[in-house]
PQR file with spaces between the fields and no chain letter, atoms N, CA, C, O and H, PARSE charges and radii, in Angstrom:
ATOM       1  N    UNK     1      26.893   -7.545 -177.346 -0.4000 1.5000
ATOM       2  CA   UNK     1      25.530   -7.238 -176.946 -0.0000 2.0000
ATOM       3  C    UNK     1      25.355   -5.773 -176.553  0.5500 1.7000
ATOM       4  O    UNK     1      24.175   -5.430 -176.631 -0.5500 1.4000
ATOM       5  N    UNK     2      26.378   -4.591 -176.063 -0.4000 1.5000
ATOM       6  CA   UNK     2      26.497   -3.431 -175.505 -0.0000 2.0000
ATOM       7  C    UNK     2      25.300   -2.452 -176.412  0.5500 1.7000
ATOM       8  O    UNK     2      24.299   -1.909 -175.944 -0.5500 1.4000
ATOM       9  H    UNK     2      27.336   -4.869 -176.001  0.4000 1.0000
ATOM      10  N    UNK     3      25.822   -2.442 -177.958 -0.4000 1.5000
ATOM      11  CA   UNK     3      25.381   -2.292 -178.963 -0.0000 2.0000
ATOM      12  C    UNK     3      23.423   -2.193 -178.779  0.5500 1.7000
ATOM      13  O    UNK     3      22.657   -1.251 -178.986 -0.5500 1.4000
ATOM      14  H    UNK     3      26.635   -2.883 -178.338  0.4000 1.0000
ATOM      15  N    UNK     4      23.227   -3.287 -178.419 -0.4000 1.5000
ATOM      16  CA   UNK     4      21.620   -3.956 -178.787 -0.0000 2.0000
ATOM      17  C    UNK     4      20.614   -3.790 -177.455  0.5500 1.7000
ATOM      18  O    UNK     4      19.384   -3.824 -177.457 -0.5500 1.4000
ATOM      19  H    UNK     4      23.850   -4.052 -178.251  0.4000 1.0000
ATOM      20  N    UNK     5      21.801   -3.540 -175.960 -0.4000 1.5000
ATOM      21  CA   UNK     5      21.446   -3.193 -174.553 -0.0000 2.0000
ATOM      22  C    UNK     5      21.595   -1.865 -174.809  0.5500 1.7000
ATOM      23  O    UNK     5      20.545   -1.333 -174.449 -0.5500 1.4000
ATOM      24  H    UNK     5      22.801   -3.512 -175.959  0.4000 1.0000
ATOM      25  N    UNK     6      22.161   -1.247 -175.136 -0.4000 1.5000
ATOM      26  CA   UNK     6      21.646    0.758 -175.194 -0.0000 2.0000
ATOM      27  C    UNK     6      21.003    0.697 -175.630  0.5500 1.7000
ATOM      28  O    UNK     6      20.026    1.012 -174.951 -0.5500 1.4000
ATOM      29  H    UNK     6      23.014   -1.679 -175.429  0.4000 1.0000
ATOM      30  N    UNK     7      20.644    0.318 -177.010 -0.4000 1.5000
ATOM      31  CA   UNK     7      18.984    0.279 -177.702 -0.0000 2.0000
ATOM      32  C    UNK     7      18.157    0.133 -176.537  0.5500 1.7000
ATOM      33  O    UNK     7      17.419    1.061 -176.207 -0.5500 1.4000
ATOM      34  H    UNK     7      21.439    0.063 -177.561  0.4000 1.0000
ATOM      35  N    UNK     8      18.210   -1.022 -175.829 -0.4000 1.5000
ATOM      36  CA   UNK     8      16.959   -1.033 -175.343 -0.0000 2.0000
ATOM      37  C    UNK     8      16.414   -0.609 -174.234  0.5500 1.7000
ATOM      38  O    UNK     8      15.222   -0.736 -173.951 -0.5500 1.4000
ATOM      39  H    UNK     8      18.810   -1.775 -176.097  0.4000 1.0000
ATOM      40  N    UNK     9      17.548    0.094 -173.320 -0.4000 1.5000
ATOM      41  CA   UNK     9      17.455    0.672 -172.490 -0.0000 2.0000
ATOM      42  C    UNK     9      17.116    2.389 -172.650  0.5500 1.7000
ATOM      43  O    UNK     9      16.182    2.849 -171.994 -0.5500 1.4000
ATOM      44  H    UNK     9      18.516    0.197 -173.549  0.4000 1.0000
ATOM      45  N    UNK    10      17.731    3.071 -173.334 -0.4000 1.5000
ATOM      46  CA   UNK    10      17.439    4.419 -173.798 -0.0000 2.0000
ATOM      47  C    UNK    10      16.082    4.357 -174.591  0.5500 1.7000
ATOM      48  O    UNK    10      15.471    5.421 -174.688 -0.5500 1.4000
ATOM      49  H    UNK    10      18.490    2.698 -173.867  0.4000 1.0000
ATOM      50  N    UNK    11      15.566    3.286 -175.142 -0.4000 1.5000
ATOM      51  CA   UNK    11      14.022    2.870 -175.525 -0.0000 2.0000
ATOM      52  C    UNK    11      13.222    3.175 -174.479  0.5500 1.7000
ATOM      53  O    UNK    11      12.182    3.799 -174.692 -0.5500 1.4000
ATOM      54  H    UNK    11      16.062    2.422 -175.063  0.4000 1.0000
ATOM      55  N    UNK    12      13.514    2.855 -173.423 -0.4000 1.5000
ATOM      56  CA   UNK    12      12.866    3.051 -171.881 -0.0000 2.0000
ATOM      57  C    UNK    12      12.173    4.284 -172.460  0.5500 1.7000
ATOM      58  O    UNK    12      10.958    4.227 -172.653 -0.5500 1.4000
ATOM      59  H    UNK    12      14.358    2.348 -173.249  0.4000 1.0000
ATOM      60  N    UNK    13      12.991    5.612 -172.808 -0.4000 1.5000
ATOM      61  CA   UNK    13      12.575    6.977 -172.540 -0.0000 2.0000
ATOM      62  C    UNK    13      12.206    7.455 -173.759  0.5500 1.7000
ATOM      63  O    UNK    13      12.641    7.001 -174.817 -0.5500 1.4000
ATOM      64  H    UNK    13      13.978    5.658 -172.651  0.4000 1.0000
ATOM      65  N    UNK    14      11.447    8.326 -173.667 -0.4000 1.5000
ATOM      66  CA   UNK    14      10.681    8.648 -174.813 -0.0000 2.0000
ATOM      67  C    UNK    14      11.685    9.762 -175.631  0.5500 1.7000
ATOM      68  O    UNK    14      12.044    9.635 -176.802 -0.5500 1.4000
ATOM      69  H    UNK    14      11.094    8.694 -172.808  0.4000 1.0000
ATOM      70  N    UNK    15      12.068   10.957 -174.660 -0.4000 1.5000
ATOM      71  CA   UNK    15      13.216   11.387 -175.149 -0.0000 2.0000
ATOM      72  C    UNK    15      14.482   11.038 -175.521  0.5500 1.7000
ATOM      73  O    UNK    15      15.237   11.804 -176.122 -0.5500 1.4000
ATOM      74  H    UNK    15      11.776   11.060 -173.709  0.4000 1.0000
ATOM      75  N    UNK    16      14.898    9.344 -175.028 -0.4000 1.5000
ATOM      76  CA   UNK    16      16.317    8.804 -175.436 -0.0000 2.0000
ATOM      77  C    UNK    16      15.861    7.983 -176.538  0.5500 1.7000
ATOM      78  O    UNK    16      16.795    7.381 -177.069 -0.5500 1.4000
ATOM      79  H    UNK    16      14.285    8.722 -174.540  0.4000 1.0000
ATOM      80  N    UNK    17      14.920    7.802 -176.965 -0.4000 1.5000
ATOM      81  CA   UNK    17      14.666    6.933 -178.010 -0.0000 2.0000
ATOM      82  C    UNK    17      15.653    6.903 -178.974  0.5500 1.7000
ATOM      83  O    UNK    17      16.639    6.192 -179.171 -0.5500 1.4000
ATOM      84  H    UNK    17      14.161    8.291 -176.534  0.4000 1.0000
ATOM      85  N    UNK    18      15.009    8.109 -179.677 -0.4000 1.5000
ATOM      86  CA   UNK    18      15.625    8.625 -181.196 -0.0000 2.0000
ATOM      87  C    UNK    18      16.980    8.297 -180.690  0.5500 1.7000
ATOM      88  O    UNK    18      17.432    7.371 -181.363 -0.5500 1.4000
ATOM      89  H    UNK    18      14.209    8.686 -179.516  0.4000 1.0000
ATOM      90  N    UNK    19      17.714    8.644 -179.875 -0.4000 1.5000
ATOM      91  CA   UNK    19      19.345    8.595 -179.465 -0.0000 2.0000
ATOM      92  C    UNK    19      19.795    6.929 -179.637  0.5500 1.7000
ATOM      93  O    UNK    19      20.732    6.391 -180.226 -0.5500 1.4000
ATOM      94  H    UNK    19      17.346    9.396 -179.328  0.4000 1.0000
ATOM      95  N    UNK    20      18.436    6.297 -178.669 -0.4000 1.5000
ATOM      96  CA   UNK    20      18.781    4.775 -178.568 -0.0000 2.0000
ATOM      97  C    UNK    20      19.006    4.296 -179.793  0.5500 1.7000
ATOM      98  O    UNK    20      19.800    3.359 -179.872 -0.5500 1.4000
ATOM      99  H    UNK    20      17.675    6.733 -178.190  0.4000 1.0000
ATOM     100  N    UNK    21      18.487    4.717 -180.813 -0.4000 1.5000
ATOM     101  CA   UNK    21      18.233    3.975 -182.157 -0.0000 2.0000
ATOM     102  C    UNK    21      19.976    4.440 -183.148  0.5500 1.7000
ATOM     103  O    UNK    21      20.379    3.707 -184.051 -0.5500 1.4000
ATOM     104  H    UNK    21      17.842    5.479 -180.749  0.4000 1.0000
ATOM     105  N    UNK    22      20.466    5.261 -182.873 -0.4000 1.5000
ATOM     106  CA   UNK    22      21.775    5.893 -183.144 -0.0000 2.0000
ATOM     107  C    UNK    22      22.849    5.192 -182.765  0.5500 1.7000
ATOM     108  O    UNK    22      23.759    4.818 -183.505 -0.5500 1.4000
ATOM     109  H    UNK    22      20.138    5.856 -182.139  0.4000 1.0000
ATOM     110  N    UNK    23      22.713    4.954 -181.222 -0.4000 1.5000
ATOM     111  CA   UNK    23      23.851    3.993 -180.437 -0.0000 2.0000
ATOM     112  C    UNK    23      23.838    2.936 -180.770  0.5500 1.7000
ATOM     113  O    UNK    23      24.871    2.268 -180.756 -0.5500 1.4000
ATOM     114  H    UNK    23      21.974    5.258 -180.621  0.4000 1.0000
ATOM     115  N    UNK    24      22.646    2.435 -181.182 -0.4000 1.5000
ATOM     116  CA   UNK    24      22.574    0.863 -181.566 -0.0000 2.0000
ATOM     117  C    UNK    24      23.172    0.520 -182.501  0.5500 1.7000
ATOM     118  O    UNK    24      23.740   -0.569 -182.582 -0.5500 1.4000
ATOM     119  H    UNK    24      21.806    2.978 -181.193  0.4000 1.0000
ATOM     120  N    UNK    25      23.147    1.627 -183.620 -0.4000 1.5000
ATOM     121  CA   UNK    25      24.248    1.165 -184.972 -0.0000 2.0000
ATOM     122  C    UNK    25      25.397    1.458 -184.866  0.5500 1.7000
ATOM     123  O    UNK    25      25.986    1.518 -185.945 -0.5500 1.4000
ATOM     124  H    UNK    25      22.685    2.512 -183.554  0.4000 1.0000
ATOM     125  N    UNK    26      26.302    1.789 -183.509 -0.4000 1.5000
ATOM     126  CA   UNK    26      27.495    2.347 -183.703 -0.0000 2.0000
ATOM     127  C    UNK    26      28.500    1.151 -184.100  0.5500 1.7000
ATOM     128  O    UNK    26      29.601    1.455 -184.559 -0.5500 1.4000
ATOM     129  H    UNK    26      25.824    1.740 -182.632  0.4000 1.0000
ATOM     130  N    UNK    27      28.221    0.088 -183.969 -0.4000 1.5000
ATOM     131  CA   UNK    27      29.015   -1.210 -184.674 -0.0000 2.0000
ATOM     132  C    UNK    27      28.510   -1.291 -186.193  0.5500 1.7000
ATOM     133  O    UNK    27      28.788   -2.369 -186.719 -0.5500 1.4000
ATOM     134  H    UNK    27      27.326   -0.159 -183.595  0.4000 1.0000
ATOM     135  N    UNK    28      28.001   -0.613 -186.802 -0.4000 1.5000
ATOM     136  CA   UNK    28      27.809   -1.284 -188.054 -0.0000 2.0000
ATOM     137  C    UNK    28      28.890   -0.816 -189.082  0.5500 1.7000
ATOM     138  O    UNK    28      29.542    0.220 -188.955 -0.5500 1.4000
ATOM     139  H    UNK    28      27.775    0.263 -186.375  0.4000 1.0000
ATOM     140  N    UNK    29      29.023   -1.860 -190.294 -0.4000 1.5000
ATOM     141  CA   UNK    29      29.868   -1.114 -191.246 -0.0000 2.0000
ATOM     142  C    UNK    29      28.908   -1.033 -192.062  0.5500 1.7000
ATOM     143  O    UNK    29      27.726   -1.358 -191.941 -0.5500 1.4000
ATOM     144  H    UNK    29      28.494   -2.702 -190.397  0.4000 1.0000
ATOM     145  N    UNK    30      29.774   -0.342 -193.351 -0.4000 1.5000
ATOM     146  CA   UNK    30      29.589   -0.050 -194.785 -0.0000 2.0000
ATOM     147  C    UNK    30      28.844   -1.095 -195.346  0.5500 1.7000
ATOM     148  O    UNK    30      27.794   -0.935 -195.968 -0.5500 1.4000
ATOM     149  H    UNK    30      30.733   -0.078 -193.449  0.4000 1.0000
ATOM     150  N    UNK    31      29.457   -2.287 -195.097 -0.4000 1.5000
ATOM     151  CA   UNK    31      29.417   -3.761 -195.942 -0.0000 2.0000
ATOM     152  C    UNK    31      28.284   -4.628 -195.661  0.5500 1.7000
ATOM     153  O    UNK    31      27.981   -5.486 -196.490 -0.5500 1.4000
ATOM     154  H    UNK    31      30.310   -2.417 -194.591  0.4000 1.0000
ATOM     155  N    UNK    32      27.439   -4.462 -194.278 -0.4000 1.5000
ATOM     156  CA   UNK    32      26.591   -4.980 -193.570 -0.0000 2.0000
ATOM     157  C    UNK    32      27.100   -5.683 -192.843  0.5500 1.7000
ATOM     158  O    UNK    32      26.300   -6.470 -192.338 -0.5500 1.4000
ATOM     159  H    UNK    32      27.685   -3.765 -193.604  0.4000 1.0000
ATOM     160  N    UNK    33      28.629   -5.854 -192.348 -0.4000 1.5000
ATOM     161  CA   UNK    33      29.090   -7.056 -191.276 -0.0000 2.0000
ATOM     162  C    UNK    33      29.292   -6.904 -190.120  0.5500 1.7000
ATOM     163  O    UNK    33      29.905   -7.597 -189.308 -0.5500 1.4000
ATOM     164  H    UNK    33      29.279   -5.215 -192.758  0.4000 1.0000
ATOM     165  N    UNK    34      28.540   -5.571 -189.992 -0.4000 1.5000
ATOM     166  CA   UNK    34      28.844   -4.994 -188.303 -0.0000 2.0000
ATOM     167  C    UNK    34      28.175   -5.638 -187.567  0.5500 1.7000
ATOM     168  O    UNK    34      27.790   -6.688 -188.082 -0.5500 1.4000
ATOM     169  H    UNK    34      28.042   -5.007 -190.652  0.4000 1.0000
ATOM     170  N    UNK    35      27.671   -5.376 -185.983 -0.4000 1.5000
ATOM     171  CA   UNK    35      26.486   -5.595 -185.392 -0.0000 2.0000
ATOM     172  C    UNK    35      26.052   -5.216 -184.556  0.5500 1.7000
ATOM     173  O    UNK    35      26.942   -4.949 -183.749 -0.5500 1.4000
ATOM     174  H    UNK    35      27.983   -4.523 -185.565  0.4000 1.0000
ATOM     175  N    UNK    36      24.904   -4.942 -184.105 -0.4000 1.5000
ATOM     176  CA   UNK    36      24.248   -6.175 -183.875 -0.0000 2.0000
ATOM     177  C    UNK    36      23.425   -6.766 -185.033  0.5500 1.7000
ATOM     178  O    UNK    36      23.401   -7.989 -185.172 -0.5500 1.4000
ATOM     179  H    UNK    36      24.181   -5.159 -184.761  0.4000 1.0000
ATOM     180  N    UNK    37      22.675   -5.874 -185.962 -0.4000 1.5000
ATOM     181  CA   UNK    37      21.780   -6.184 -186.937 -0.0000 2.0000
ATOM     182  C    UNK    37      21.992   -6.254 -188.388  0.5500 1.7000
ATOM     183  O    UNK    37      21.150   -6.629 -189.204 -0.5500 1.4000
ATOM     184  H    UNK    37      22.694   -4.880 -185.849  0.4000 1.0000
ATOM     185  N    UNK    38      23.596   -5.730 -188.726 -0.4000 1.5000
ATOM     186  CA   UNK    38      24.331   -6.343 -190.151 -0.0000 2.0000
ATOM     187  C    UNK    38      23.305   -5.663 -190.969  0.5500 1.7000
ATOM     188  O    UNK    38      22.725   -6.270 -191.869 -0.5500 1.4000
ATOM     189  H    UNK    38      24.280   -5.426 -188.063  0.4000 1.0000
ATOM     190  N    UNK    39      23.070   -4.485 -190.703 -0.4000 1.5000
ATOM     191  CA   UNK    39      22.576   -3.364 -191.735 -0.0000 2.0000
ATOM     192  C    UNK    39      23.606   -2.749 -192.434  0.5500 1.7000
ATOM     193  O    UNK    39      24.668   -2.239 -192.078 -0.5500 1.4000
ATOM     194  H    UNK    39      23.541   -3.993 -189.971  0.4000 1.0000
ATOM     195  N    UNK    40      22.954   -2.938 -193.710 -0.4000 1.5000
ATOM     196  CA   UNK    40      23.927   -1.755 -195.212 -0.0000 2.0000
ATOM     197  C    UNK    40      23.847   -0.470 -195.128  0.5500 1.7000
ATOM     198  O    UNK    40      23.030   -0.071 -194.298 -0.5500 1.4000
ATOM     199  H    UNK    40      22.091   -3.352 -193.998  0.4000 1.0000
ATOM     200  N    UNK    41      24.428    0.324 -195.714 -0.4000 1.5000
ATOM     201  CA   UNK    41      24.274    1.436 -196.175 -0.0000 2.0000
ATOM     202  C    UNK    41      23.394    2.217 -195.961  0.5500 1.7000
ATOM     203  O    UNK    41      23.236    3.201 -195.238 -0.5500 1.4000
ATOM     204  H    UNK    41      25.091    0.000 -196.388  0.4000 1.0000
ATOM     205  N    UNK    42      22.571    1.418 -197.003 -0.4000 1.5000
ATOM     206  CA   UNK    42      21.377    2.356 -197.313 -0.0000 2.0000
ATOM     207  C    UNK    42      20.220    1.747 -195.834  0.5500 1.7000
ATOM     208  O    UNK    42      19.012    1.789 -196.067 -0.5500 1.4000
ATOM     209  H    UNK    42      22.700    0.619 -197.590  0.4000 1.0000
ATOM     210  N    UNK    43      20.541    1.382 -194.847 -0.4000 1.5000
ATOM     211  CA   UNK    43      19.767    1.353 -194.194 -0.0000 2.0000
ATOM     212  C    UNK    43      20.282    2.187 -192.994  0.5500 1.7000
ATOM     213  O    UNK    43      19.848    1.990 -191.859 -0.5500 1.4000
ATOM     214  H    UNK    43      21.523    1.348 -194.657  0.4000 1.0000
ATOM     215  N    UNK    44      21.304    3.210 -193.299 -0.4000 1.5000
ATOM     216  CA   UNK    44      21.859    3.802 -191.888 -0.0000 2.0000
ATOM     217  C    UNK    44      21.493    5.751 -191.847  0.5500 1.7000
ATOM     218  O    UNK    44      21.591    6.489 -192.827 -0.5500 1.4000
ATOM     219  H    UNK    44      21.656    3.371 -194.221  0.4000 1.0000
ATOM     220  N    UNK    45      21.232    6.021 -190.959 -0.4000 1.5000
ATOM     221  CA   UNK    45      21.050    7.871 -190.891 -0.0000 2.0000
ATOM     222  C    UNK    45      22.317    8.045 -191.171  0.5500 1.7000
ATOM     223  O    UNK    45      23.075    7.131 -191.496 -0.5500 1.4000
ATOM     224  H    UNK    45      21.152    5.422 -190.162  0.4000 1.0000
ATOM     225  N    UNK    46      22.581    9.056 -191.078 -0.4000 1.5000
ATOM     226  CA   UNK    46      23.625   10.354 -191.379 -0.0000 2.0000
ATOM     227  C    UNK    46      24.908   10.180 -189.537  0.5500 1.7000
ATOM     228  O    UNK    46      26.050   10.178 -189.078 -0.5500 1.4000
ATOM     229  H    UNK    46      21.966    9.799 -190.815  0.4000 1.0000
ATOM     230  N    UNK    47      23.460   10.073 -189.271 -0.4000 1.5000
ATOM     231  CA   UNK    47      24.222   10.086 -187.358 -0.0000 2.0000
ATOM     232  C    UNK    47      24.673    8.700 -187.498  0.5500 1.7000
ATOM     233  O    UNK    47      25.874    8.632 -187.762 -0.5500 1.4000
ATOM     234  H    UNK    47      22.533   10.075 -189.644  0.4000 1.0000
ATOM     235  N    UNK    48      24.061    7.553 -187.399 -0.4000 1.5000
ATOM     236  CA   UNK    48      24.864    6.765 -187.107 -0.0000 2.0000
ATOM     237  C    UNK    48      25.914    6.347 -187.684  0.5500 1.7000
ATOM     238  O    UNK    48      26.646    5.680 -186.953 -0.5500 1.4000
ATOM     239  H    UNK    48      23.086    7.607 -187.185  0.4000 1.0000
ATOM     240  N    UNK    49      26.455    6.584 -189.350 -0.4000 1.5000
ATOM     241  CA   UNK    49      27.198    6.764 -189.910 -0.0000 2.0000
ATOM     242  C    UNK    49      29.006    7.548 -189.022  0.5500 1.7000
ATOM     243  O    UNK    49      30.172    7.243 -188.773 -0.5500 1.4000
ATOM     244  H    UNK    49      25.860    7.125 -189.943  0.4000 1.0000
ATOM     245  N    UNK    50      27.912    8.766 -188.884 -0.4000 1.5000
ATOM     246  CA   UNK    50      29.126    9.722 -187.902 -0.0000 2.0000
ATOM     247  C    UNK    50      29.356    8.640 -186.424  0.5500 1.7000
ATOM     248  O    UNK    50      30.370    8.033 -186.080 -0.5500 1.4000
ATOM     249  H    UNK    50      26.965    9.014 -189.087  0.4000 1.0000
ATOM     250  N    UNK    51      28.227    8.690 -185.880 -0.4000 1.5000
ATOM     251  CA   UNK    51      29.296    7.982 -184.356 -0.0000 2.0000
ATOM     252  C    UNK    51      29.907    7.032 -184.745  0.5500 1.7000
ATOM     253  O    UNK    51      30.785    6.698 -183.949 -0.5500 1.4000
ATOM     254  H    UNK    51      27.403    9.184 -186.160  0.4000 1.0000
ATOM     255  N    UNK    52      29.807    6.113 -186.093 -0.4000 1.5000
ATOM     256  CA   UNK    52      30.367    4.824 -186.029 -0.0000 2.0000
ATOM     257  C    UNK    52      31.892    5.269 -186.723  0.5500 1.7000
ATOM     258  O    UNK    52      32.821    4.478 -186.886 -0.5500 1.4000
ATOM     259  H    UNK    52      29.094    6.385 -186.740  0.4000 1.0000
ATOM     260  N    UNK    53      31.906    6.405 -187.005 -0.4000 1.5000
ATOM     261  CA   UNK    53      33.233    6.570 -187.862 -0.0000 2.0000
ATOM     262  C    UNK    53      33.961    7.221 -186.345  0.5500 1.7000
ATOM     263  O    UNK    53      35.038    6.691 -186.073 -0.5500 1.4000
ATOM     264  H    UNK    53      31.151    7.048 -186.873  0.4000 1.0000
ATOM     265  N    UNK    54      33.596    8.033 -185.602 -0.4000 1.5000
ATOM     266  CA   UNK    54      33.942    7.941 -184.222 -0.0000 2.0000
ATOM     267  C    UNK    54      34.383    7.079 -183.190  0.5500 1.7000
ATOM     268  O    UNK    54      35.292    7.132 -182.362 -0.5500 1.4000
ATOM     269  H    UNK    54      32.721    8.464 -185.824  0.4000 1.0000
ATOM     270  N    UNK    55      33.547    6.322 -183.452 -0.4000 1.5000
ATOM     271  CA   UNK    55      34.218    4.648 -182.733 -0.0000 2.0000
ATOM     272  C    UNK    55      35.133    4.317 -183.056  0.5500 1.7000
ATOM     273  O    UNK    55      36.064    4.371 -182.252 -0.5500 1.4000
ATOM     274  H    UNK    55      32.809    6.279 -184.125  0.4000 1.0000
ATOM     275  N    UNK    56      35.381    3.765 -184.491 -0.4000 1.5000
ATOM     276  CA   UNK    56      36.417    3.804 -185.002 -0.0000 2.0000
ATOM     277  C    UNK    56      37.526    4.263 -184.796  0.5500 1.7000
ATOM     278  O    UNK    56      38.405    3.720 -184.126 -0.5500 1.4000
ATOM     279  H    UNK    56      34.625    3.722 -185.144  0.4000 1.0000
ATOM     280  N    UNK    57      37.601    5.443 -185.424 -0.4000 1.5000
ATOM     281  CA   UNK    57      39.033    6.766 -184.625 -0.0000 2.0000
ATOM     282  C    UNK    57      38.856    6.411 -183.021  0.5500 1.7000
ATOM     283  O    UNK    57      39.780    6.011 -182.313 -0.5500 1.4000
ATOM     284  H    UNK    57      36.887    5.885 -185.968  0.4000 1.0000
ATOM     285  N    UNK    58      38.092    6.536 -182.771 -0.4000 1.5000
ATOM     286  CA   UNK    58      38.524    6.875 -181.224 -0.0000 2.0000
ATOM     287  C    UNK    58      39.359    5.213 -180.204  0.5500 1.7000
ATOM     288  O    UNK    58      40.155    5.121 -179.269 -0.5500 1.4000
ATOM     289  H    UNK    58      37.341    6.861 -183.346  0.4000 1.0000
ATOM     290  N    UNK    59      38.561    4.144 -181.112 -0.4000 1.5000
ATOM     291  CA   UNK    59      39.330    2.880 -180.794 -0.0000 2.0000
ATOM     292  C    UNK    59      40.459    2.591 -181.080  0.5500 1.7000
ATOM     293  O    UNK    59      41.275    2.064 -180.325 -0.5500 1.4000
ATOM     294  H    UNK    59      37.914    4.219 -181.871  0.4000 1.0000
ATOM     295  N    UNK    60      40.667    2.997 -182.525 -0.4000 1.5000
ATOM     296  CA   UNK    60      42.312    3.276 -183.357 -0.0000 2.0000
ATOM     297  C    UNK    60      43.096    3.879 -182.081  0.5500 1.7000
ATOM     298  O    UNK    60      43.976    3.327 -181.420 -0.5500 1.4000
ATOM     299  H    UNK    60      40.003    3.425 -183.138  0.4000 1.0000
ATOM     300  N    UNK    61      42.548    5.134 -181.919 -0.4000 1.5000
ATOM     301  CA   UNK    61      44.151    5.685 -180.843 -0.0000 2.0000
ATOM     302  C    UNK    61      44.115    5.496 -179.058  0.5500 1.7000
ATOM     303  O    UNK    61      44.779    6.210 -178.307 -0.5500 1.4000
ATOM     304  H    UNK    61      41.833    5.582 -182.456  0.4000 1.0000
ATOM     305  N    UNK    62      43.281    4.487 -178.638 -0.4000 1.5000
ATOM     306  CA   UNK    62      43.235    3.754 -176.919 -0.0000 2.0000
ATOM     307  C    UNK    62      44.216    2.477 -177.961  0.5500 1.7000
ATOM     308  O    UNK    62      43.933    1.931 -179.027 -0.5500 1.4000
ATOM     309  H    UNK    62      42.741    3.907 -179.249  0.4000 1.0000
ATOM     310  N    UNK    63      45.277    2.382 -177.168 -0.4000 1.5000
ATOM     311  CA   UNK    63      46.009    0.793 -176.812 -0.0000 2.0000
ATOM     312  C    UNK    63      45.444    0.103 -176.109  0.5500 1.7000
ATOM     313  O    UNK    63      44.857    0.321 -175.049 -0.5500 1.4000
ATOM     314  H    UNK    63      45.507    2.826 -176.302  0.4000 1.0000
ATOM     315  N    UNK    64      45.661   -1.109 -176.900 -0.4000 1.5000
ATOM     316  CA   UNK    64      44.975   -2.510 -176.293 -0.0000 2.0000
ATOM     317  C    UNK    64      46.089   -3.244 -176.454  0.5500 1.7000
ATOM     318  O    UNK    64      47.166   -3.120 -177.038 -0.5500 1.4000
ATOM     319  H    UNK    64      46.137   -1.287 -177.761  0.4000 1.0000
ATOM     320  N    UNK    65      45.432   -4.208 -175.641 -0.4000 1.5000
ATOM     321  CA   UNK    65      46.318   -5.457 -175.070 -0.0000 2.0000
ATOM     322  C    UNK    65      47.170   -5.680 -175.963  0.5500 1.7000
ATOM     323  O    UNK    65      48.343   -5.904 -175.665 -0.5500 1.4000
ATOM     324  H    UNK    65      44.557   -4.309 -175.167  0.4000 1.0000
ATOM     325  N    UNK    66      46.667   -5.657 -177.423 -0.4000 1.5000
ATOM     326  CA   UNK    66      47.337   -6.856 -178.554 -0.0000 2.0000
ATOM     327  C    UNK    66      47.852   -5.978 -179.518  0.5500 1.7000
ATOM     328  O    UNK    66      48.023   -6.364 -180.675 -0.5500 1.4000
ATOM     329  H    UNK    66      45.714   -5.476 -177.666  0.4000 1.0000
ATOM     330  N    UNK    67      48.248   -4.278 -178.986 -0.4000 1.5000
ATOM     331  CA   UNK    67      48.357   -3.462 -180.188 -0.0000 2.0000
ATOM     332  C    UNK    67      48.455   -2.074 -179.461  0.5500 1.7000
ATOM     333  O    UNK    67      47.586   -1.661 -178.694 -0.5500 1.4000
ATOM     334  H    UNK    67      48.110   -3.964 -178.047  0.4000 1.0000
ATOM     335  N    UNK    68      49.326   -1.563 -179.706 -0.4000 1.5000
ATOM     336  CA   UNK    68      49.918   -0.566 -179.821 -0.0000 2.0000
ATOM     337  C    UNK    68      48.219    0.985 -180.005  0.5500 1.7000
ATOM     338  O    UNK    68      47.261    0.922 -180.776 -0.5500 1.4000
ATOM     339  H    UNK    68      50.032   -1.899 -180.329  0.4000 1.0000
ATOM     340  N    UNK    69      48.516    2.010 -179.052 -0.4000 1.5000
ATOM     341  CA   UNK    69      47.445    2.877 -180.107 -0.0000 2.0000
ATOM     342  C    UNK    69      48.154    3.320 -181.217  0.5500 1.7000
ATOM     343  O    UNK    69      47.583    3.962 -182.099 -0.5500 1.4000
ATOM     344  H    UNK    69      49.294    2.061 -178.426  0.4000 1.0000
């Protein structure tokens, strides 16, 4: 839900909007199986593309419980 609660909280502000709408896709993939909203491709900006490839890397190298970074 983290994903779909920044949306709607940075919605609050008129200046965090545009931002809110960025954070919200940072779970999505390529394929549409991300989420919260399992958008494709062609339905993503340039930015959310980048933070989500950020997430990514940046989750890859924090260790977790079940895995090594």
């Amino acid at each position: 839900m983290h994903p779909y609660l920044t949306e709607r909280v940075l919605a609050g502000s008129a200046a965090l909007a545009p931002i809110g709408v960025v954070a919200g896709q940072h779970h999505v993939r390529l394929d549409g199986s991300g989420y919260p909203r399992g958008v494709s491709r062609s339905s993503l900006s340039t930015s959310a593309l980048l933070l989500a490839a950020a997430d990514t890397y940046q989750a890859a190298r924090e260790p977790r419980p079940y895995r090594r970074a």
